[in-house]
Structure formats: structure tokens, C-alpha cells
N, C-alpha and C positions, 0 to 999 in steps of 0.2 A: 539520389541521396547526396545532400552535403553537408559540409564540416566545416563548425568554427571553435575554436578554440579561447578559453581564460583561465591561466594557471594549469591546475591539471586534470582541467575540467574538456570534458570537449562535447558539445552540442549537435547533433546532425538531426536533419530533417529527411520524412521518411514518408511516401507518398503513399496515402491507403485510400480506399473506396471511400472511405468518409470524408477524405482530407487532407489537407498537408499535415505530421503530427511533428515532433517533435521531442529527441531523447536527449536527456547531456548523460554525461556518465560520469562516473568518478568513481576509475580507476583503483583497486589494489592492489598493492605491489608483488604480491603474490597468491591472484586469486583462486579461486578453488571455488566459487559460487558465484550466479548474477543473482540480484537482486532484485527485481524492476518494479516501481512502484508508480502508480498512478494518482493522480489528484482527486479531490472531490467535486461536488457541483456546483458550489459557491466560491471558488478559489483555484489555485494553481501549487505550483508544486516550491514556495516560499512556506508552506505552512508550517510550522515548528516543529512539527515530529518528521513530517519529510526532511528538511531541511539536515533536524540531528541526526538522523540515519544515514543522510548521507556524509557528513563530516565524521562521525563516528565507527560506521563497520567497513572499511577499506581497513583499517588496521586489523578488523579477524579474518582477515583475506577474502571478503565480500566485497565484489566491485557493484557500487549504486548505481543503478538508470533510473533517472527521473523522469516521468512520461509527461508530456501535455499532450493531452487531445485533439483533435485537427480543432472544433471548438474554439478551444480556449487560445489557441495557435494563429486563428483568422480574426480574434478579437471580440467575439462574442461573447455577450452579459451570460446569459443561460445557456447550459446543456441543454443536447437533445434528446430525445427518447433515447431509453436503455438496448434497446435493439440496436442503434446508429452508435451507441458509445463501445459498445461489443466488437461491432465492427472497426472501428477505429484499431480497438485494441491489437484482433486477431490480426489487420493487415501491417501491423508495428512487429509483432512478436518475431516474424524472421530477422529482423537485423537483433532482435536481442537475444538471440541464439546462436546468432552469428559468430562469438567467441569460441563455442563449442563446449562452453560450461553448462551442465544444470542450472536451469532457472527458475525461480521462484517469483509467481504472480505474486502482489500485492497490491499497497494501495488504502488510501483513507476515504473515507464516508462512500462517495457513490463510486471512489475506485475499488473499494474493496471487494463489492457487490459485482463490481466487471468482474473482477478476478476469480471470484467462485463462479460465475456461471462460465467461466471459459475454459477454465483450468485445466480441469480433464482431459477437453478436447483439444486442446494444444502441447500436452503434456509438460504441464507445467511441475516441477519438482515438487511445489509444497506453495501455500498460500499465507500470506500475511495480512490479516483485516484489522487495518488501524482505524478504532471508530465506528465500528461497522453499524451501521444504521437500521437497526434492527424493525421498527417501526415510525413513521413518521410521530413529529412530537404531538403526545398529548392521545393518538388511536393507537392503542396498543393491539388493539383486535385486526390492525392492518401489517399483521407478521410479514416480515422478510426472511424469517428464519430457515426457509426452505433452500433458499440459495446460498444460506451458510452450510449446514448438514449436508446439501448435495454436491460441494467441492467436491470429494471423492481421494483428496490428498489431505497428507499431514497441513492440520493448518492450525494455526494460533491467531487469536481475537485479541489484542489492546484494547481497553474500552476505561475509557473515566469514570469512576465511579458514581458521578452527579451527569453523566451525559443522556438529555432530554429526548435522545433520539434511541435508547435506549442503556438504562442500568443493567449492571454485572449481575444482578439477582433476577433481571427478567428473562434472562438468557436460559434455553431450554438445557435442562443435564444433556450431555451424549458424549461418546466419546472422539465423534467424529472431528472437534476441538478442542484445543487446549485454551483456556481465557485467562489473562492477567491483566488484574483492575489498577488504574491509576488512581488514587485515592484523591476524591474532591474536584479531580478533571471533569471538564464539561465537554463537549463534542472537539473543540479545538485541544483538549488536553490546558486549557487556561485553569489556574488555581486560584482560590479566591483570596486576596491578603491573610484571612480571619483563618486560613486551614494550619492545618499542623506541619505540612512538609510547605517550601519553597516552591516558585516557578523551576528554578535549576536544578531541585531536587527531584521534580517531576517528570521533565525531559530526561532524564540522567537514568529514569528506574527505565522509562520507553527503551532508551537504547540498552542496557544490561541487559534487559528481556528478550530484545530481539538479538541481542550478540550469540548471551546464550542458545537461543532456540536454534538458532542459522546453525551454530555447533553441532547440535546435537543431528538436524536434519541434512547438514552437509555430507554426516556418516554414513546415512544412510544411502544420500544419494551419488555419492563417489563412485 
């Protein structure tokens, strides 16, 4: 494992069967919960709602881990199979335990998807699916809904209301989740000029949601 540091961020690399991965963290001053949140498959952990989670819940005493996968770590265009991103993940989660807090999987589009199928088994405190990609776009008969339902923890779904990879009303009732819709977000959570809330106004409901939720599930998990 090593450590570099910017500001009061600190980045360490963390060696798992898939790969070299990759966590920075950012610190709360008085935490009480991790948070660790994984990227999607198109992207890394710059993406606007990662990004505002982590500048924003260290002040509710949530310290952020932002995860890149060995993947995306070693500079490759495409993820690999969901099997080999699993594994990434599980051979990372010891050091973000490491604090000795409860931890909460998350994670956007195809981290989300890590996150409920591992969660249980790593006992993870509660799940976060930013995005979560419920069918690819356009085959809705090709459900992922089974590895949302089958987290087995408190989890809450962010999803944009216009996101092609799946809408807030296609989402199955259960109570196995809680869903709070971005209104007019697309899979990146982008808004379209013509909407009625703002870019700023959109990221802003993301972090409330999760502020709030981390609250309520910190309770439980203390």
C-alpha cells in the first residue's frame, strides 16, 4: 500500500487479484461513517456526483473513498467482466475498513451494481446506487433489478429522472430500497438548459439526499 497526498485528500494504492486499485479519501473531521464509492464503466471517479459527495458529506461526519478500479488505474479504455470488477472491489474493502468505522458500498452506474452484489458478503453497512443501471438502454426485458433487491442492506437508488439506462417509474415497488429521482437528470445526472431546476440545483438535491440518508443509516449503524 502507498500514500500520496493533495490538500486533504490522500490517495493510496491497494494491491488486489485484479490489480493495482486505487482509494483517495477525504477525510471528516469527525467521522462516524465511510463512505466508499466506486466509478462507472465509462468513466472514473471525476464524475459530478462522485466528485459532490465527496466535497460535500465530510461536513456530516462522512469521510469519502473514492475507488478506481485496477482498470481504470492501469489506463484501460473498457472495464472488464463484472466478475473481475467484484473482485477488484472485495480485494480493496480491507483497507476501507481499515478505520474501524461502518462502511457503506456504493458507487455510480456499473459501481453500484459492484456494490449490491457484494455487500452482504463483505458486510457492508448500507448501499448507495448512484445511477444504477437498471437495464441497458433501449432492452428493458434485460432487468438488473435482481442485484438491486438482492443487496440485503439498507440501500437507497439516486436515479435521474430522464436516465436512458433506466427511469424512476421503471424501477420494481419493494421495500428493499429507498429511490430519490433527480428530476430531468440523465445517467450523468446532466440537466438539460430547457428543465426547470439548474445544473447546481441538481447536484445540490444529489448531496441533501445522500446527507440526509447517511443520517438516518449512520443510526442504525453506530
Amino acid at each position: 500500500m502507498t500514500h500520496s497526498e493533495t490538500h486533504s485528500e490522500t490517495a493510496v494504492t491497494v494491491d488486489t487479484d485484479a490489480g493495482v486499485a486505487r482509494i483517495t479519501w477525504h477525510p471528516a473531521p469527525e467521522a462516524r461513517l465511510v463512505l466508499a464509492l466506486g466509478h462507472g464503466a465509462g468513466g472514473g471517479i471525476e464524475a459530478r456526483d462522485l466528485r459532490a459527495i465527496a466535497a460535500g458529506l465530510p461536513a456530516h461526519g462522512v469521510t469519502v473513498a473514492l475507488v478506481e478500479q485496477p482498470w481504470r488505474v492501469a489506463g484501460k479504455k473498457v472495464a472488464p467482466a463484472p466478475k473481475t470488477l467484484d473482485t477488484g472491489w472485495r480485494g480493496l474493502w480491507p483497507a476501507l475498513v481499515e478505520p474501524g468505522l461502518p462502511v457503506i458500498a456504493g458507487g455510480r452506474s456499473a459501481g453500484a451494481r459492484v456494490a449490491c452484489r457484494t455487500a452482504a458478503g463483505l458486510g457492508a453497512a448500507a448501499v448507495l446506487a448512484l445511477s444504477f443501471p437498471l437495464h441497458p438502454p433501449g432492452k428493458p426485458e434485460k432487468s438488473r433489478a435482481h442485484e438491486l433487491l438482492g443487496a440485503g442492506v439498507p440501500t437507497l437508488v439516486v436515479q435521474g429522472g430522464n436516465d436512458p439506462f433506466g427511469k424512476p417509474a421503471e424501477f420494481p415497488e419493494s421495500d428493499a430500497y429507498e429511490l430519490v429521482e433527480i428530476p430531468f437528470g440523465d445517467h450523468s445526472f446532466a440537466v438539460p438548459k430547457r428543465a426547470d431546476i439548474g445544473q447546481e440545483d441538481a447536484v445540490r438535491r444529489i448531496t441533501d439526499a445522500v446527507a440526509a440518508w447517511t443520517d438516518r443509516v449512520g443510526m442504525g449503524a453506530a
